[in-house]
TINULUM-902836 format. One line per 8 residues: for each residue x, y, z of C-alpha. Coordinates in pm, whole numbers, plus 50000, padded with zeros to 5 digits. Layout:
REM residues N
X,Y,Z  ... .
//
This chain:
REM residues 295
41896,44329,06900  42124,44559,06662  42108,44799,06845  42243,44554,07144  42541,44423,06924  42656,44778,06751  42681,44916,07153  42858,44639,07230 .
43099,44664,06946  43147,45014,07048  43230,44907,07381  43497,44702,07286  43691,44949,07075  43689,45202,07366  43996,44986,07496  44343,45085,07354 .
44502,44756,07312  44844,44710,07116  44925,44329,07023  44696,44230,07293  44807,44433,07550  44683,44754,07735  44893,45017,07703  45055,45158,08034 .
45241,45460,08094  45639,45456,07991  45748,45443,08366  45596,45329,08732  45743,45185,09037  45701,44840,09119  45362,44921,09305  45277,45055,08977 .
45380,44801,08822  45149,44557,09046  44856,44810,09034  44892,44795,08624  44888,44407,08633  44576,44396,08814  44428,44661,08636  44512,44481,08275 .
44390,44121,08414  44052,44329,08519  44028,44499,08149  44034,44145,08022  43886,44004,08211  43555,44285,08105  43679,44276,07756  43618,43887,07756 .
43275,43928,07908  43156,44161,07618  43258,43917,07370  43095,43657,07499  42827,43911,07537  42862,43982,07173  42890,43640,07038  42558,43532,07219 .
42445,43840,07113  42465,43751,06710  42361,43394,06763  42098,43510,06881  42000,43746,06571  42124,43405,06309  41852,43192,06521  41573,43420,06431 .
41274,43260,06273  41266,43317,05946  40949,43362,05674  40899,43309,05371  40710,43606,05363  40698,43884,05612  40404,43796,05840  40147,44019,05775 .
39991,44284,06037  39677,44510,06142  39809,44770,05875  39844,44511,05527  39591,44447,05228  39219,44570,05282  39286,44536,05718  39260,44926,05774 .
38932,44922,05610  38783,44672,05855  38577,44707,06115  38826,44659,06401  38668,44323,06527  38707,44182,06219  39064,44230,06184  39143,44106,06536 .
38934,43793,06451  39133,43738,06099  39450,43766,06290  39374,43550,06546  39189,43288,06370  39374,43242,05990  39630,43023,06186  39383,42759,06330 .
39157,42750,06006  39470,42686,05795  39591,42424,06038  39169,42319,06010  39194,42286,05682  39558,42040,05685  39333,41835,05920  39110,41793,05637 .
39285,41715,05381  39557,41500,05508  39358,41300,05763  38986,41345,05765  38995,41229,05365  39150,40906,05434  38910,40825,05676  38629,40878,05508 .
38716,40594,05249  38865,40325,05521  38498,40238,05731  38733,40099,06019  38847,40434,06136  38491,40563,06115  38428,40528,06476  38741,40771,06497 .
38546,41023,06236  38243,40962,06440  38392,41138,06733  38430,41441,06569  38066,41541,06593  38024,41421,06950  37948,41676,07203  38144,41636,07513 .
37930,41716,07823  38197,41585,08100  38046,41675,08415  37817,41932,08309  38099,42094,08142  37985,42115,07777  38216,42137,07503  38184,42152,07130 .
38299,41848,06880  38590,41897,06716  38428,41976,06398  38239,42263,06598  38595,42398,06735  38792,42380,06470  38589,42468,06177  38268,42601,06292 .
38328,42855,06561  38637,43025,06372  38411,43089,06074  38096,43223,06268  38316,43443,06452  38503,43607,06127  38170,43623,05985  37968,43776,06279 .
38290,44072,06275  38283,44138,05895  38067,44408,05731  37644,44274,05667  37749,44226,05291  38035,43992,05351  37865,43842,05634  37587,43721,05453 .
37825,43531,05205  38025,43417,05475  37739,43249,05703  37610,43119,05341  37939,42901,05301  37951,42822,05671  37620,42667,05640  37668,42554,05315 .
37963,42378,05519  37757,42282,05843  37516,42089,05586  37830,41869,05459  37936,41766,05817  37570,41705,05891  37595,41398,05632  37909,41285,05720 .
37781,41279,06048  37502,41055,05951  37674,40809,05758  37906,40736,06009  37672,40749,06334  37659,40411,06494  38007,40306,06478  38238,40266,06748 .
38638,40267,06759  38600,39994,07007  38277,39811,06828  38366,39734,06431  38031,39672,06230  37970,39610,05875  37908,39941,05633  37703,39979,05371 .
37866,40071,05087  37616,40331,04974  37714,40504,05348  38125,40562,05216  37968,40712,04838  37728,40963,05128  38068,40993,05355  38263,41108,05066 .
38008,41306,04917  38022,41516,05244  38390,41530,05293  38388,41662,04875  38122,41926,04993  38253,42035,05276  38570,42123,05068  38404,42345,04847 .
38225,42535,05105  38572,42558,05350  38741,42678,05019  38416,42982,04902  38427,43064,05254  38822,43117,05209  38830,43267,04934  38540,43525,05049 .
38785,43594,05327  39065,43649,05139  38882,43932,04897  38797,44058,05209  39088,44147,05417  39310,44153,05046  39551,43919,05132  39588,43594,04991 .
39703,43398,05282  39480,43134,05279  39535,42796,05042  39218,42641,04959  39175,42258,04923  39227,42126,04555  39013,41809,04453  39131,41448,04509 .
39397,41327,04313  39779,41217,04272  39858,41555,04261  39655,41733,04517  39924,41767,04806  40155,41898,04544  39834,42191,04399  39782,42252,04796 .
40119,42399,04841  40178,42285,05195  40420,42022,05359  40212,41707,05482  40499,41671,05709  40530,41942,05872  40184,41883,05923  40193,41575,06109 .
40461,41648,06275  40284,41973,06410  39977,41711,06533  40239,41500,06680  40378,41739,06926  39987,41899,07001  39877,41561,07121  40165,41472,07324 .
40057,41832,07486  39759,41680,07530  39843,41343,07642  39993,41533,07913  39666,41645,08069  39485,41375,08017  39129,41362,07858  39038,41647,08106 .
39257,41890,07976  39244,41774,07595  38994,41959,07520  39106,42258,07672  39429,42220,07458  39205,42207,07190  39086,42534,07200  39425,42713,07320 .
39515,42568,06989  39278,42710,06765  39258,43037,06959  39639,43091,06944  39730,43108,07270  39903,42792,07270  40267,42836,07500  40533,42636,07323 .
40601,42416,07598  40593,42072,07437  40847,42164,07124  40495,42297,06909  40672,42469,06618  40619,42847,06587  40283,42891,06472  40322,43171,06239 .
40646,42981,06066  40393,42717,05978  40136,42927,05867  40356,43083,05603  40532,42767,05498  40323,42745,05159  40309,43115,05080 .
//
């Protein structure tokens, strides 16, 4: 793009122009005369275009997203050093299990202590077999998949601490999953109160597995791009370093995407979403902008 603007800059000083005129020679006959007129309404008529040219040009280059780091690449931190699977998997997956991890913090918490939207949690273990058509739950998507996948592409040593935190992290889901089983969004029943202390219990594990299995990742690839959870409490959004609302408004715009397909295509939304090839055509901020928001 600089190189587009400095051309075109170049461009326009290659016309000789003298209080806004072109210069023409000291003496010609009318036809001249006519011939020069045309000629000078033609020469600003071009010099116009590569302004315009020019002026799209460098809005162009002041719209350019901007970081708050630069993002980082296949040749940063400990990446050369990887086996090559495992850096394509850590590029293509730290988005989604950052976004994951939002999820949890921001929403799943909250619903772990309110038992009405428990048949809303409850769907997040349920298997979807639509017409034969299996798909994994949310929880299996979103958290699950991304870290058996990092893990399976990282050297045995790493891979073994890896899979420990992922099933350190399965086991936590596993309980939430049983304390909530039974209730339905559309059928309301009383809780136990002992099932929210086991509900919570899970969500608190789960965090500290989602954060050793981040922070195993990080020391891995050397880059320390990924924000783990900090504990409940008043000031936990502020210790997490990321913007709620950017946050919900990025879950906003993904389920209107969604909405659009209807439950067929939701799930295939899903995993364009965690695998990064989500198109940005329903307004979905630029992934990689959100991803660095905090760092």
């Amino acid at each position: 793009m600089l190189e587009r603007i400095v051309f075109l800059s170049a461009c326009l000083s290659a016309f000789p122009v003298t209080n806004g005129f072109i210069l023409a020679p000291p003496s010609v006959d009318r036809a001249s005369v006519l011939s020069s007129t045309s000629l000078k309404a033609h020469e600003m008529d071009r010099r116009q275009m590569f302004l315009s040219s020019f002026t799209a040009a460098a809005s162009l280059v002041a719209v350019a997203p901007q970081y708050a780091v630069a993002a980082s690449g296949a040749n940063d931190g400990n990446l050369p050093d990887l086996p090559p699977e495992a850096v394509r998997s850590y590029l293509q997956y730290r988005v989604s299990l950052q976004t994951a991890a939002d999820y949890y913090v921001w929403e799943l918490q909250d619903k772990m202590a309110d038992t009405d939207e428990w048949g809303e949690v409850a769907q997040l273990f349920r298997v979807n077999n639509n017409k034969g058509q299996g798909q994994p739950s949310r929880i299996e998507r979103d958290f699950v998949n991304p870290m058996r996948i990092i893990g399976l592409s990282m050297d045995p040593d790493v891979a073994d601490d890896m899979r420990d935190a992922q099933f350190q992290f399965e086991r936590a889901m596993a309980t939430m999953s049983k304390a909530t089983q039974g209730v339905r969004r559309d059928m309301p029943v009383e809780v136990d109160k002992s099932l929210v202390v086991t509900a919570q219990k899970g969500w608190e594990d789960g965090r500290l597995a989602l954060n050793k299995f981040f922070g195993i990742l990080n020391e891995s690839v050397g880059l320390n791009e990924l924000k783990v959870i900090p504990p409940a409490g008043p000031n936990q959004s502020k210790e997490y370093g990321r913007s709620q609302r950017k946050f919900l408004d990025l879950e906003k715009k993904v389920k209107l995407c969604q909405n659009r397909g209807g439950p067929t295509l939701s799930q295939t939304w899903g995993q364009l979403m965690v695998s990064g090839y989500m198109q940005d055509s329903c307004g979905i901020p630029d992934l990689e902008a959100y991803f660095y928001q905090g760092n």
